[in-house]
C-alpha positions in Angstrom: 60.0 -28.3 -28.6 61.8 -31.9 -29.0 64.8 -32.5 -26.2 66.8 -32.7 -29.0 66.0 -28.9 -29.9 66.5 -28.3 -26.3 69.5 -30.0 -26.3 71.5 -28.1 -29.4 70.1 -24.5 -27.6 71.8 -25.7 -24.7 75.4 -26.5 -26.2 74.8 -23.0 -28.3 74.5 -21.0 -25.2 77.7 -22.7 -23.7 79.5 -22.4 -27.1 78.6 -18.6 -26.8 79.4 -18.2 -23.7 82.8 -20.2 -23.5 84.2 -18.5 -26.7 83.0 -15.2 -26.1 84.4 -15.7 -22.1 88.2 -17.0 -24.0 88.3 -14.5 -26.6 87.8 -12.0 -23.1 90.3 -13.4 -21.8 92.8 -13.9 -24.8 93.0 -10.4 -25.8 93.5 -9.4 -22.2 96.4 -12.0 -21.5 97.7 -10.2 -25.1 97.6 -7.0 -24.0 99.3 -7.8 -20.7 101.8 -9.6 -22.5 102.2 -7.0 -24.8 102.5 -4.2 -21.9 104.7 -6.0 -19.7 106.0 -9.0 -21.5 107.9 -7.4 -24.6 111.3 -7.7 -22.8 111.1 -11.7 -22.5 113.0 -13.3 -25.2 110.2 -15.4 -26.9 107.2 -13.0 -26.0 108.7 -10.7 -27.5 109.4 -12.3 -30.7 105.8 -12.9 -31.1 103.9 -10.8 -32.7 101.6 -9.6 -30.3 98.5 -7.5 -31.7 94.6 -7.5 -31.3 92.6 -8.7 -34.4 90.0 -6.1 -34.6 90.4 -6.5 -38.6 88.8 -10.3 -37.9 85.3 -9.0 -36.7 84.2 -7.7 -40.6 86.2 -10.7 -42.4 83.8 -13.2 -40.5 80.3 -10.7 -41.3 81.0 -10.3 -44.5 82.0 -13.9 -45.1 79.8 -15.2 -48.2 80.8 -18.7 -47.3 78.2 -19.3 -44.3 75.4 -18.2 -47.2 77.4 -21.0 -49.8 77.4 -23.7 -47.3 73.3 -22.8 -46.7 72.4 -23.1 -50.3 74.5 -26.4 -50.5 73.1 -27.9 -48.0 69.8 -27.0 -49.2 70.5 -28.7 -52.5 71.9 -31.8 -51.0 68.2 -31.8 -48.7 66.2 -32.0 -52.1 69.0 -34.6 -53.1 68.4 -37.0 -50.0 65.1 -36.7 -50.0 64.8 -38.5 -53.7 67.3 -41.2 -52.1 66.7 -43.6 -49.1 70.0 -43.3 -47.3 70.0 -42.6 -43.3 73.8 -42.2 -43.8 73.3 -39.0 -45.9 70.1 -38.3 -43.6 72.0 -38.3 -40.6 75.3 -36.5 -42.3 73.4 -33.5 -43.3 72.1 -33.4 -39.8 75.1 -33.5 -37.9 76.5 -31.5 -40.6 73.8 -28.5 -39.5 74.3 -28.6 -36.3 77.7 -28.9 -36.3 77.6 -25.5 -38.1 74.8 -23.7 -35.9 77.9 -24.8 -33.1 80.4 -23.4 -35.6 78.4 -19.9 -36.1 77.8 -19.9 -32.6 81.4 -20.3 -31.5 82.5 -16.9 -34.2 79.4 -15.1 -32.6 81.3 -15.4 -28.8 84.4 -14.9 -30.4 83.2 -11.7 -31.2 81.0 -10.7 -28.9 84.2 -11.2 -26.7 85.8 -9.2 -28.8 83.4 -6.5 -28.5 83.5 -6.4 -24.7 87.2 -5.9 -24.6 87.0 -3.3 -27.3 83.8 -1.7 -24.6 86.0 -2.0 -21.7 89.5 -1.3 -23.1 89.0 1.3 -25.5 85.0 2.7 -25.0 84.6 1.7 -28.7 80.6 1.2 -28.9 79.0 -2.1 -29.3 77.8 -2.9 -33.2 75.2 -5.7 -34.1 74.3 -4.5 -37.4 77.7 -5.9 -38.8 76.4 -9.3 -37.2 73.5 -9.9 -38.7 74.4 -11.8 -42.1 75.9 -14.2 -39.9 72.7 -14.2 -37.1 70.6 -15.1 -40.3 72.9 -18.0 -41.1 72.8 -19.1 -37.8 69.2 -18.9 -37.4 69.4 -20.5 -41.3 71.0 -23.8 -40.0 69.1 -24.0 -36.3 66.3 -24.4 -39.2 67.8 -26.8 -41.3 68.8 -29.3 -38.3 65.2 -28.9 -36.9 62.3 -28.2 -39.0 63.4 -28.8 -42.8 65.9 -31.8 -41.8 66.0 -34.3 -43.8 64.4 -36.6 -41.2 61.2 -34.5 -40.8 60.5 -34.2 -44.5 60.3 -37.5 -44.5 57.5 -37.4 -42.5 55.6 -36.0 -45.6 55.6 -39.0 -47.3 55.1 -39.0 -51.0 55.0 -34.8 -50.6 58.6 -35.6 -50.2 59.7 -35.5 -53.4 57.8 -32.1 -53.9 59.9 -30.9 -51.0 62.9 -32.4 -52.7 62.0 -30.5 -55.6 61.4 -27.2 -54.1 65.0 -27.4 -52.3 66.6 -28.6 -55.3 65.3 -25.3 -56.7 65.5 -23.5 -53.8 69.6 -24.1 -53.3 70.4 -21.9 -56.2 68.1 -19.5 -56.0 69.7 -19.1 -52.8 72.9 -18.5 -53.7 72.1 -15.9 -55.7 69.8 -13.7 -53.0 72.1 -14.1 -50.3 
């Protein structure tokens, strides 16, 4: 495994870790508020409530599958060009997304440990796991089949570029 790899598993475990920690600690300072802070004049013109109704809109989000298939097309693209510009946008572009995934997964795994210790309200993953395949999706595309390694293939590169060209629609319509 390249330091690089190493590297983006290590800011993906923080990411986790810091947004799931602040999403803990969000809903709890909300509740509080909530409890004991309605009688202050601009708490209590906020509207204070929890947003279990968030946790299915970001599962069953189709845009995480769009944005793969895209950026699956644009690989086959830069791979016919010669550009490390578009090389290195689609890169950062991946990873920048693994980091965005990553960040929605704490959020709600936060939001599932408050819901545990607030309201005994069991733990669900299988709601999780369109958006654990697009993570695993994009950790994928900023590693093995960036456009950097394909390049590697040489003159195979174009097949590749074919194949994803192909590939990005076909997408689409599976996921």
């Amino acid at each position: 495994m390249s330091q690089d790899i190493i590297d983006l598993l290590k800011v993906l475990v923080a990411t986790l870790l810091v947004f799931a920690a602040s999403t803990l600690v969000m809903l709890y300072v909300i509740y509080l508020l909530s409890q004991y802070g309605a009688d202050l004049p601009m708490i209590g013109a906020v509207p204070l409530s929890v947003p279990p109704e968030m946790v299915p809109l970001l599962a069953q989000n189709q845009i995480l599958p769009t944005l793969a298939a895209v950026h699956v097309t644009a690989t086959g693209l830069a791979l016919l060009l010669t550009s490390h510009t578009i090389d290195m946008a689609l890169l950062i572009t991946s990873k920048a997304v693994a980091v965005v995934i990553t960040a929605l997964l704490g959020f709600v795994g936060g939001h599932m440990i408050y819901l545990q210790l607030s309201e005994a309200v069991a733990i669900k993953l299988a709601p999780l796991t369109p958006v654990a395949i697009a993570l695993v999706a994009f950790l994928v595309l900023s590693s093995i089949l960036s456009v950097p390694s394909l390049r590697q293939l040489g003159r195979m590169r174009f097949v590749a570029a074919a194949a994803a060209i192909i590939m990005g629609p076909l997408l689409l319509v599976w996921l």
